[in-house]
FIROTI-229780 format. One line per 2 residues: their letters; for each residue x, y, z of C-alpha. Coordinates in steps of 0.001 Angstrom, whole numbers, plus 500000, padded with zeros to 6 digits. Layout:
N
A) X:Y:Z  ...
end
This chain:
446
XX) 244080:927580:802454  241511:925689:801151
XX) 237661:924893:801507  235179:922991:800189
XX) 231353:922970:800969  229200:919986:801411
XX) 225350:920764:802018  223343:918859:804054
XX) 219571:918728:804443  217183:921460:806286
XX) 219639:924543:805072  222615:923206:806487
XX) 226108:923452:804841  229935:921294:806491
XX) 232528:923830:805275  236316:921749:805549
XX) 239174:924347:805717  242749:922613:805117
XX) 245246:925196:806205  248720:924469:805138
XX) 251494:922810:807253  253887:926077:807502
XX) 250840:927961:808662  250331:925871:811114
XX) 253959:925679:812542  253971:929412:812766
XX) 251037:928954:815078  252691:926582:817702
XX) 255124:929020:817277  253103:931887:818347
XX) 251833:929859:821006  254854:928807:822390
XX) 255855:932974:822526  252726:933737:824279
XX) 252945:930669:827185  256635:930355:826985
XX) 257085:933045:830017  254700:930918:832321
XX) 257163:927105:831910  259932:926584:834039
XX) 262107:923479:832911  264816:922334:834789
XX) 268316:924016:833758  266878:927235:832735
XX) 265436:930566:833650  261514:930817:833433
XX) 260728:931833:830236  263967:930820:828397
XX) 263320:926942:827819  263536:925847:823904
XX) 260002:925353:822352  261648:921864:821486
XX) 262764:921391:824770  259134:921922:826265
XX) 257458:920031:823729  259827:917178:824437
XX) 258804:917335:828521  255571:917808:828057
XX) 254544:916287:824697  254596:917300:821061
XX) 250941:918748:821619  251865:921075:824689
XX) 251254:924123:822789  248323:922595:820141
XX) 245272:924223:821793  246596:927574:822166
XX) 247795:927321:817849  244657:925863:816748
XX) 242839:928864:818721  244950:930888:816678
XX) 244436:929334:813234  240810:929238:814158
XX) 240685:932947:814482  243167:933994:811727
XX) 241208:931407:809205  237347:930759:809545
XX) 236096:934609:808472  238241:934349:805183
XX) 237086:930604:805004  233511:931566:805116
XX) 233748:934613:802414  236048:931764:800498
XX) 233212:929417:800738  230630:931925:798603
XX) 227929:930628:800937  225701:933207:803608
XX) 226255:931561:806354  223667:932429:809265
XX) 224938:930592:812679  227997:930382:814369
XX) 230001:927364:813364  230136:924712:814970
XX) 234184:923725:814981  235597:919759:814805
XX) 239216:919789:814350  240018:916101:811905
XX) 243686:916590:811887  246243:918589:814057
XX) 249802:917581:814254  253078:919430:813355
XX) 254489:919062:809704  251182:918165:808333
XX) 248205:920313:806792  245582:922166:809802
XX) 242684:920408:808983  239012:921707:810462
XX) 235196:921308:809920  232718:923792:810355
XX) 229035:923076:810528  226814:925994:809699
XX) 223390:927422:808738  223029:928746:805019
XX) 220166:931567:804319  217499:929745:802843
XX) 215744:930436:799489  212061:931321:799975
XX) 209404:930488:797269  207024:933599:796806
XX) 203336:932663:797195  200418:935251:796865
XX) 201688:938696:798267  199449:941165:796777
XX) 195460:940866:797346  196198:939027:801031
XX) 192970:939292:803495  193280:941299:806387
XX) 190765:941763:808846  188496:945239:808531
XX) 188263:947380:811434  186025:949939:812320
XX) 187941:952997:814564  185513:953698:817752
XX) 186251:956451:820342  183881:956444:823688
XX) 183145:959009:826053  185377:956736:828795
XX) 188733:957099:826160  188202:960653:826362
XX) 187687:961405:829451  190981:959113:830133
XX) 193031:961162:828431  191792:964355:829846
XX) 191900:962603:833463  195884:961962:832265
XX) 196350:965833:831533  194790:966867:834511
XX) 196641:964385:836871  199681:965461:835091
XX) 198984:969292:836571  197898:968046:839933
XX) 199797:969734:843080  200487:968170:846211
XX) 199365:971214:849255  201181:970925:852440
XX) 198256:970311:855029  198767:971055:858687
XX) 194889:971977:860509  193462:968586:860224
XX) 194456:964840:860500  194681:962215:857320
XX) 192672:961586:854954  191963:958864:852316
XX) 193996:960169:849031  196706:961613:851316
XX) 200630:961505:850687  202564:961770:854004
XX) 205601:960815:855374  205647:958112:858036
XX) 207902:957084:860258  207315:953136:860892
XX) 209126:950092:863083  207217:946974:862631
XX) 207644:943442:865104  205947:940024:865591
XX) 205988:939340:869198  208589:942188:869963
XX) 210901:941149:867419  211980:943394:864744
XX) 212009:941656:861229  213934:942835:858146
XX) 211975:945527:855824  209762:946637:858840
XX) 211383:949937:859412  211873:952805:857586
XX) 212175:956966:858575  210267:959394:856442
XX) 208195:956742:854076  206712:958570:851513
XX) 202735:956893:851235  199703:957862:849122
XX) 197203:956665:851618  194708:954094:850274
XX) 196933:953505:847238  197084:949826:848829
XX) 200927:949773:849255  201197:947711:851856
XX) 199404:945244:853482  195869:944997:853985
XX) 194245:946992:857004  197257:949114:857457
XX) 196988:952269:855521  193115:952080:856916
XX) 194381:952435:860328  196034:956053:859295
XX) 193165:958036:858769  191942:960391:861330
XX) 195997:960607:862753  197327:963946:863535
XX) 200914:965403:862292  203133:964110:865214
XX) 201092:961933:866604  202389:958509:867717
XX) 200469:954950:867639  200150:951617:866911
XX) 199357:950287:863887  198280:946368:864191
XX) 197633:943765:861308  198314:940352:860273
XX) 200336:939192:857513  198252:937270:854517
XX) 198989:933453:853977  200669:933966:850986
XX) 202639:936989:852097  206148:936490:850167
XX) 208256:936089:853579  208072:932689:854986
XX) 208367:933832:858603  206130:936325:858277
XX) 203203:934577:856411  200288:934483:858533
XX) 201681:936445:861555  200033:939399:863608
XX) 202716:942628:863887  202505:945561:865539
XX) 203899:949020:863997  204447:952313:866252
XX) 203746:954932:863756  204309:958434:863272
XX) 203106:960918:860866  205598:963329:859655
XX) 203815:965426:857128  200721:965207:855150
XX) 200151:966422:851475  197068:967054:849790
XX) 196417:965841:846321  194571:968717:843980
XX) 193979:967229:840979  192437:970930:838933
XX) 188548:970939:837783  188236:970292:833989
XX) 186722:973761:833345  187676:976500:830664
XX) 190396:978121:832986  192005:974827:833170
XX) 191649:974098:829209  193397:977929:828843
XX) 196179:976704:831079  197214:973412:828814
XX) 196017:974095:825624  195432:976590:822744
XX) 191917:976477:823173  189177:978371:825095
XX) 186682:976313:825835  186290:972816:827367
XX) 184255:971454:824220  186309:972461:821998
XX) 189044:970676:824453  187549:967826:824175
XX) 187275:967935:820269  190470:968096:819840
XX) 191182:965502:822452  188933:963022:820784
XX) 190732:964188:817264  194378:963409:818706
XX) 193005:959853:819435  191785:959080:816075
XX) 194709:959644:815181  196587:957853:817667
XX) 194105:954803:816172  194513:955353:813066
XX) 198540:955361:813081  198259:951729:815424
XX) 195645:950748:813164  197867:951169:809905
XX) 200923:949297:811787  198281:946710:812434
XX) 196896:945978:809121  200838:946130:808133
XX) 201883:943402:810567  198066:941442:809360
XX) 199270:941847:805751  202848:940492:806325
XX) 201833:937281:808174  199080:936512:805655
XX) 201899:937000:802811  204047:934008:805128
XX) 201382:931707:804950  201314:931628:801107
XX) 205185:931288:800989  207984:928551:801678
XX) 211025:928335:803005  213390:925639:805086
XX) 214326:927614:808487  217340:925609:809923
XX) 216856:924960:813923  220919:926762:814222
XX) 219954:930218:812582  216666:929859:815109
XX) 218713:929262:818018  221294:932276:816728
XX) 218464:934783:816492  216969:933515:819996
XX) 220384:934274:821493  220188:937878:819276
XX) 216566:938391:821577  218223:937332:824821
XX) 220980:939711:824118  218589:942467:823284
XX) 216659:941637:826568  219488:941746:828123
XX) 220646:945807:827170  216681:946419:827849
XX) 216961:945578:831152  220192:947136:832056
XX) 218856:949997:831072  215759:949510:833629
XX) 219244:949393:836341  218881:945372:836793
XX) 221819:942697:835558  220639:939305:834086
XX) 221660:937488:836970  219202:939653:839045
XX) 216940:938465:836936  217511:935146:836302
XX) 217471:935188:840498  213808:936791:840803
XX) 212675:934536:838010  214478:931002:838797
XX) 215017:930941:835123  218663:930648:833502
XX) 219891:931797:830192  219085:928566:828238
XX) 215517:928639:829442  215035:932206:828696
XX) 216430:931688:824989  214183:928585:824229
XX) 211403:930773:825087  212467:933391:822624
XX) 212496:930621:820288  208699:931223:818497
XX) 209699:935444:818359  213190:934634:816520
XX) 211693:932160:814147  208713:935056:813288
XX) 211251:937831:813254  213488:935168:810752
XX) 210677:934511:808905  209350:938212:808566
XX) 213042:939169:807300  213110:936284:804770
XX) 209751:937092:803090  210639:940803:803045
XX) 213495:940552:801405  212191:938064:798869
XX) 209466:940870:798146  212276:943503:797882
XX) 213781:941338:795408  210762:940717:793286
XX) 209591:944230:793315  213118:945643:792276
XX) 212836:948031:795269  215923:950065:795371
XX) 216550:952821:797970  218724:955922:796197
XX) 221187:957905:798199  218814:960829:797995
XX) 216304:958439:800460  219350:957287:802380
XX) 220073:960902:802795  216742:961966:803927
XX) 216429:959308:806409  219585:959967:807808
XX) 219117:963587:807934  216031:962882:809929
XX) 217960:960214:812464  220451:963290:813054
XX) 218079:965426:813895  216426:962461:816187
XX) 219593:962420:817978  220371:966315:817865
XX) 223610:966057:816288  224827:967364:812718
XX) 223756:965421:809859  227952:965629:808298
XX) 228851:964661:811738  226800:961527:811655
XX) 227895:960512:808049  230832:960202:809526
XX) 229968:957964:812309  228471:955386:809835
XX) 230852:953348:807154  230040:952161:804440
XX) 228564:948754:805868  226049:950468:807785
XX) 224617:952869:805072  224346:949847:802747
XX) 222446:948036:805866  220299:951065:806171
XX) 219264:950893:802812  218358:947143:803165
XX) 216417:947938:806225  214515:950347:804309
XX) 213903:948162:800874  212076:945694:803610
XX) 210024:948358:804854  208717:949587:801305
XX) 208030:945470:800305  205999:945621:803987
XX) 203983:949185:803044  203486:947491:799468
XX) 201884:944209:800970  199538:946122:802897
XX) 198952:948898:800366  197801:946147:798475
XX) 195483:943929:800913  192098:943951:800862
XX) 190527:944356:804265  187478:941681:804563
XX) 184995:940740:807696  187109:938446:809975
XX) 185153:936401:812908  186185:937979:815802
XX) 188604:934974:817209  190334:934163:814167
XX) 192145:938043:814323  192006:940730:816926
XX) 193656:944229:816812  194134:946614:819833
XX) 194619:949712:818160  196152:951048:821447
XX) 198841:948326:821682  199709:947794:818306
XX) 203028:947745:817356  204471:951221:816256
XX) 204838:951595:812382  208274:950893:811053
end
């Protein structure tokens, strides 16, 4: 086999792989072995006709797709290592000559890494911040703690209330018709909470356990149902079970009960402390991801539009895992969303091309920094993965070849060039729309 490499403008490389006639002769051959069993010819039992016998029915090029499948697989990952190129895309395959006693002859078009050209990396401007903690953050996270220890009391002596959960028993119609999704036995409903539609839940208050009635609203306009939009509907009702919500007082007894404190200010101190440093971890990952994306704008590089569209499908992919795990399929949600997968991957576009880019630079800045990870770090970080996943640290060694703990230590040569990029930016007044930072939704630290 041979290949040759001919690059092309924007990052872009046409590798031709000439595989030699014999090879591909053993192909048909393997082709004819795999299909033969499905061919009846006249004369002879399925599965026994002569190759040449076939080929001479059906055409010399009966059993071509099926070989160059074959050679394709057998050929292009030792054609691309051959090649001494990093190729980033899938190819994209044109076959230039196929026919028996003559040389396999293919194209693929593919994406090459690009180089990038280092600009200023140290000394970049990030925006300062000032950390601020109010009264209202504090008292959220309290609220969160407390809501967290809330009970729910079986009531019985009085009818509902707002800030009830009960059970209800419902069996809605629009002029005595019953309509899908309007009945349902034991619904459990935090009155008020505005689960369903407008004046409903209002017309629960004041009912007793057991009691029966009539529950009557109309639909909004823009209700989701077309033949319900706009329509008046009755619901017989009846109210299983009722629940109090106790949400406990924020007192000392309560700070006793879920913390190692004794009093409610001190509570709170250490509340307020635990979100400073909540802040102060975003706000580091912040200034990181600032740091990085003013280091991109002083450097260069030629992204080609194929390793783009490769890392879009990479998101889509991702996406797709993420979801599954949520217990919903793509086509679920390409159904709820009217999108399909091409739309959903040219809107992934502007992520892949950051994510490329971010990579790229990172690298470069590994490079020029001589940032080497040693197997003592390797071990250390996989020592505390192991103990992430609660398994033995030999045992997961083992898991991971080579490939992996050499990918590992890539992964972690880009994250020193990142912490030396923003070790080494200086943090300068900003105007407030040309960079803004929520230090409670920035991303996690790497």
């Amino acid at each position: 086999m041979s290949v040759t490499v001919e690059k092309k403008d924007n990052n872009m490389a046409v590798l031709t792989i000439e595989v030699p006639a014999e090879k591909f002769v053993e192909a048909i051959e393997q082709a004819y072995m795999k299909q033969k069993s499905r061919i009846a010819l006249p004369g002879f039992r399925k599965g026994k006709a002569p190759r040449k016998m076939i080929q001479k029915m059906y055409g010399a090029a009966v059993f071509f797709e099926e070989a160059a499948n074959i050679i394709l697989r057998n050929t292009y990952d030792d054609a691309a290592k051959e090649s001494g190129e990093t190729i980033v895309s899938r190819p994209q395959i044109d076959i230039t000559q196929i026919e028996e006693g003559k040389p396999f002859i293919y194209t693929a078009t593919v994406a090459l890494k690009p180089e990038v050209t280092l600009g200023q990396y140290k000394g970049v401007e990030i925006p300062k911040k000032e950390i601020t903690i109010t009264d209202e953050e504090i008292t959220a996270d309290i609220d969160r703690e407390r809501e967290q220890n809330a009970r729910d009391i079986d009531v019985d002596d009085r009818p509902v209330q707002d800030g009830d959960r009960i059970k209800l028993d419902f069996d809605g119609s629009v002029d005595g018709t019953e309509f899908d999704g309007g009945k349902a036995s034991d619904f459990d409903l935090t009155v008020g909470s505005g689960s369903f539609i407008p004046g409903f839940e209002e017309q629960i208050v004041g009912k007793n356990i057991g009691e029966e009635f009539d529950v009557n609203v109309t639909f909004p306009e823009d209700y989701h149902a077309e033949n319900l939009k706009g329509k008046d509907a009755v619901f017989k009702c009846r109210v299983n079970s009722i629940s109090e919500h106790q949400v406990p007082e924020l007192n000392d007894d309560f700070v006793q009960d879920v913390s190692d404190f004794d009093t409610v200010d001190e509570y709170k101190a250490d509340v307020e402390k635990k979100i400073r440093e909540r802040k102060e971890k975003a706000q580091k990952s912040a200034n990181e991801a600032a740091a990085v994306r003013a280091a991109l704008k002083n450097a260069k590089m030629d992204i080609p539009d194929a390793m783009v569209e490769e890392q879009a499908q990479r998101l889509v992919d991702e996406f797709a895992q993420q979801i599954q795990s949520q217990g919903m399929n793509m086509q679920q949600y390409m159904q709820l969303t009217g999108m399909n997968e091409q739309t959903l991957a040219s809107q992934m576009k502007p992520q892949a091309l950051e994510r490329i880019q971010n990579s790229l630079l990172l690298e470069a800045v590994s490079k020029a920094e001589n940032i080497e990870i040693s197997d003592e770090k390797l071990d250390e970080e996989i020592g505390k993965m192991a103990e992430a996943y609660r398994m033995e640290k030999e045992k997961l060694y083992d898991l991971m070849g080579e490939e992996s703990k050499e990918q590992m230590k890539k992964d972690l040569a880009i994250q020193e060039a990142a912490k030396i990029i923003a070790e080494n930016a200086v943090e300068v007044d900003m105007p407030e729309e040309e960079e803004t930072v929520d230090l409670e939704e920035a991303p996690e630290e790497n």
